[in-house]
N, C-alpha and C positions, 0 to 999 in steps of 0.2 A: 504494500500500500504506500509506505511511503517511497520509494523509487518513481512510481508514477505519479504525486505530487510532485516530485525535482523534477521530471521531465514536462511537467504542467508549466512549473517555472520558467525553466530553461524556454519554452515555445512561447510563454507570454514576453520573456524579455526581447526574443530575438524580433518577436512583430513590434515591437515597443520599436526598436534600434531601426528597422526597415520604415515604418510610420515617418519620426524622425528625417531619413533621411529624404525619403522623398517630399517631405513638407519643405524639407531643404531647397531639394530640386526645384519645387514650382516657384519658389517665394524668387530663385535666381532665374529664370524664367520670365516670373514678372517685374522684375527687376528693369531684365534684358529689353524688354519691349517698351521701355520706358525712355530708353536713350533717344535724344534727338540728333544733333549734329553728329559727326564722326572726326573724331581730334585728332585718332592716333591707334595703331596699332592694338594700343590694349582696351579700346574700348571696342574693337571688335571682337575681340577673345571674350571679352565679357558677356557682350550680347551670343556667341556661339557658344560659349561652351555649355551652356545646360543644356542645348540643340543634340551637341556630339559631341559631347566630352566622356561619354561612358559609353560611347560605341565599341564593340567589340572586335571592328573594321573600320576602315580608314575612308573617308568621302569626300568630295570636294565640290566645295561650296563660292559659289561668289556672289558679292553682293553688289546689289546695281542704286549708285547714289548721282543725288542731282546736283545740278549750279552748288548748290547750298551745302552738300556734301551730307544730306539727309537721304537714309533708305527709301527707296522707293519704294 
């Protein structure tokens, strides 16, 4: 009885740790879509990486900006 308690445990914590992490993922997400102009290199990273930063393959993306240097 109780080994299958620990393992109750164990299952609740690691959905705790996963929950977490993807509340992580969308908050940088919306983050990401929040940007306006584009300054510099790391403000594109920023806006891509919750995109494909946990791909398990490799993609290529380009992004298409106006006069203004804002996404289209």
């Amino acid at each position: 009885m109780n080994s299958k308690i620990k393992v109750v445990k164990q299952r609740a914590k690691a959905i705790t740790i996963i929950a977490a992490l993807e509340l992580g993922r969308r908050r940088r997400t919306e983050d990401a879509s929040k940007l306006g102009k584009i300054t510099s290199s790391k403000m594109v990273f920023e806006m891509m990486q919750p995109i494909n930063g946990e791909l398990s393959h490799e993609e290529f993306w380009a992004l298409f900006l106006n006069n203004s240097n804002k996404v289209i």
